[in-house]
C-alpha positions as CSV (number, residue, x, y, z in Angstrom):
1,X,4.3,0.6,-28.3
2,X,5.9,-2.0,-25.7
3,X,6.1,1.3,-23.5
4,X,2.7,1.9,-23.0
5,X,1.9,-1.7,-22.6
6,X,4.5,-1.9,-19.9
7,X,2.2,1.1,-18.3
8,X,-0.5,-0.6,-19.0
9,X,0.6,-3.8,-17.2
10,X,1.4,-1.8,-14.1
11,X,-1.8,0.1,-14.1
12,X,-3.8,-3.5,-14.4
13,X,-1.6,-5.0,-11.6
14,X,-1.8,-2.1,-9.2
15,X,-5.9,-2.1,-10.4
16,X,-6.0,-5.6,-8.7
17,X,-4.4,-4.3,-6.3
18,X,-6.6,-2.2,-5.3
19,X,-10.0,-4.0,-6.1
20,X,-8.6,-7.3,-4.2
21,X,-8.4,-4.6,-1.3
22,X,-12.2,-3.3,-1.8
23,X,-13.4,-7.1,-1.4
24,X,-12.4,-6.3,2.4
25,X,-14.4,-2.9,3.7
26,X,-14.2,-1.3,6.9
27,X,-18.1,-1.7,7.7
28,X,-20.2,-1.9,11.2
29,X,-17.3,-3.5,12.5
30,X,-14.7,-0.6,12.0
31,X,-16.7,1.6,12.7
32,X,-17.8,0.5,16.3
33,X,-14.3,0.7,16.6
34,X,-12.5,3.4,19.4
35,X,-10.6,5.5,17.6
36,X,-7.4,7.9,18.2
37,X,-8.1,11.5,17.7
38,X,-5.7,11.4,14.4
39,X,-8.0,9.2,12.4
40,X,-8.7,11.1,8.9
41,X,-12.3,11.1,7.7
42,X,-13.5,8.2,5.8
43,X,-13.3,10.5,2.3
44,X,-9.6,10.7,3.5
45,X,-8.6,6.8,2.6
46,X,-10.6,6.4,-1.4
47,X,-8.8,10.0,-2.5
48,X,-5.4,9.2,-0.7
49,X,-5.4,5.4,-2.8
50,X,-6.2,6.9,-5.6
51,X,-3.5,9.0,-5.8
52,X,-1.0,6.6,-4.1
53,X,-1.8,3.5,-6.7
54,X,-1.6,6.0,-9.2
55,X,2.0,7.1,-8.4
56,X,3.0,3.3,-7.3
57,X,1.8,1.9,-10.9
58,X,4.3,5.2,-12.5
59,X,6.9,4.3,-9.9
60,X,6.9,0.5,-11.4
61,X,6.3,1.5,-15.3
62,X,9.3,3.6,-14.6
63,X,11.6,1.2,-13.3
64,X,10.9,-1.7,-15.4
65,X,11.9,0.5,-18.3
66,X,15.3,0.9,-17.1
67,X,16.3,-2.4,-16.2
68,X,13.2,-4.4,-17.5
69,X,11.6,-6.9,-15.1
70,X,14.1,-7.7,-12.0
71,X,14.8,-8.0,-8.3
72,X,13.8,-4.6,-8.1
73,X,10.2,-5.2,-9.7
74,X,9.9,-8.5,-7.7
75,X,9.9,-6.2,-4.6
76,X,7.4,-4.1,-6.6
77,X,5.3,-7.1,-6.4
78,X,6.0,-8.1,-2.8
79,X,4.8,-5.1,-1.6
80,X,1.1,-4.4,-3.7
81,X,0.5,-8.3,-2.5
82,X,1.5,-7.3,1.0
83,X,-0.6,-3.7,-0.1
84,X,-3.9,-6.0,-0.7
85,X,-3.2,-8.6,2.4
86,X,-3.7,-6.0,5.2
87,X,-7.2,-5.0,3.7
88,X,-8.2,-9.0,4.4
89,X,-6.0,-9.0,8.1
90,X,-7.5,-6.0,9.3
91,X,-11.5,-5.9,7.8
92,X,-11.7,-9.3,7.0
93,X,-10.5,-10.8,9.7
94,X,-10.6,-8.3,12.0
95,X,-7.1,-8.7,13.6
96,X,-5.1,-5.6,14.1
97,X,-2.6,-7.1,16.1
98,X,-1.5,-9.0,13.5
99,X,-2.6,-6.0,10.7
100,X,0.1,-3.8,13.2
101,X,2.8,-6.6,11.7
102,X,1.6,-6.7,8.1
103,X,1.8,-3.4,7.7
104,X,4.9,-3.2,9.1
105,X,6.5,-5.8,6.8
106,X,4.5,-3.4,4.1
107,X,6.7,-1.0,5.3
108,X,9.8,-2.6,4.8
109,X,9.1,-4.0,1.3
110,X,7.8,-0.1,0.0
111,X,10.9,1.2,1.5
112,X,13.4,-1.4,0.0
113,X,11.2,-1.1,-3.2
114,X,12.0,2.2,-2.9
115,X,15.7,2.4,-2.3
116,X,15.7,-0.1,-5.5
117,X,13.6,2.4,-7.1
118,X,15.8,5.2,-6.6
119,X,19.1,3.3,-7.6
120,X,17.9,3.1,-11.1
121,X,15.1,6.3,-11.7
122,X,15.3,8.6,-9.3
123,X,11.2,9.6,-10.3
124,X,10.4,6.4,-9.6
125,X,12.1,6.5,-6.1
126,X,10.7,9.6,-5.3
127,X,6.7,8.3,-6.7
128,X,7.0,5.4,-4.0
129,X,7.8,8.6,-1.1
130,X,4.2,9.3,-0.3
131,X,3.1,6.0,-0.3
132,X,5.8,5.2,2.2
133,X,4.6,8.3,4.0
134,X,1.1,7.4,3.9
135,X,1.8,3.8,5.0
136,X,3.9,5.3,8.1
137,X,0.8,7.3,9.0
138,X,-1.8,3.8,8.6
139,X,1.1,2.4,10.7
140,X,0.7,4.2,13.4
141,X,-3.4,4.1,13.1
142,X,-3.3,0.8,13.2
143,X,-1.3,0.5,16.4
144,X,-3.4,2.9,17.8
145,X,-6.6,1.6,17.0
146,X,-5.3,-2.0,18.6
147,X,-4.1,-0.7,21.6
148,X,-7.8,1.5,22.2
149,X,-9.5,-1.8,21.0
150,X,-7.0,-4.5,22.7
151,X,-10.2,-7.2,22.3
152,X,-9.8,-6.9,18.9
């Protein structure tokens, strides 16, 4: 039974996760925005999260069975609270310089999450990939967008 719990509290965290995102929506402001010629439809971002919290909340249920709540799940952590402050840098402060560095600290702490990840379950390494891939890609969308909107 404590293994499902353990799923359970990853789900609920990575849950938070995502709803502490959705407080921050893209809106009239976004979508004034100029835009690179890469930019996915909006259908593209709610299907993608899905999946990727999905895998990420695995990834951590995963880990924490092998070697229960550590340094590797603290990164875990780091990186769904970095997850959730872009959402509020970029739509609800509207600052994409400064979203271009969050998300690139995001990127660190998924990829050292990640290397941590694969050092003790190699499926839990391999869950956090397309999140780290996906992440890349908002990366480079969100340079993109500030330099076409450098005002911004």
């Amino acid at each position: 039974m404590r293994t499902w719990m353990i799923l359970v509290v990853c789900l609920l965290l990575v849950t938070l996760t995502a709803a502490s995102g959705s407080l921050f929506m893209p809106g009239d402001w976004y979508a004034q925005l100029q835009k690179p010629t890469f930019t996915p439809p909006n259908l593209a971002f709610p299907i993608a999260w899905t999946l990727l919290y999905l895998c990420m909340a695995v990834a951590g249920w995963r880990a924490w069975l092998r070697r229960g709540f550590d340094g590797a799940m603290v990164l875990w952590l780091v990186q769904l609270a970095l997850n959730a402050l872009w959402s509020y840098v970029v739509f609800g402060r509207h600052l994409l310089g400064a979203g271009a560095i969050e998300i690139g600290l995001l990127w660190l702490a998924i990829l050292a999450t990640m290397i941590a990840f694969f050092r003790r379950d190699r499926l839990a390494g391999w869950l956090m990939t397309p999140y780290l891939a996906w992440v890349s890609f908002a990366l480079v969308l969100n340079v993109a967008l500030w330099q076409l909107n450098p005002s911004v």
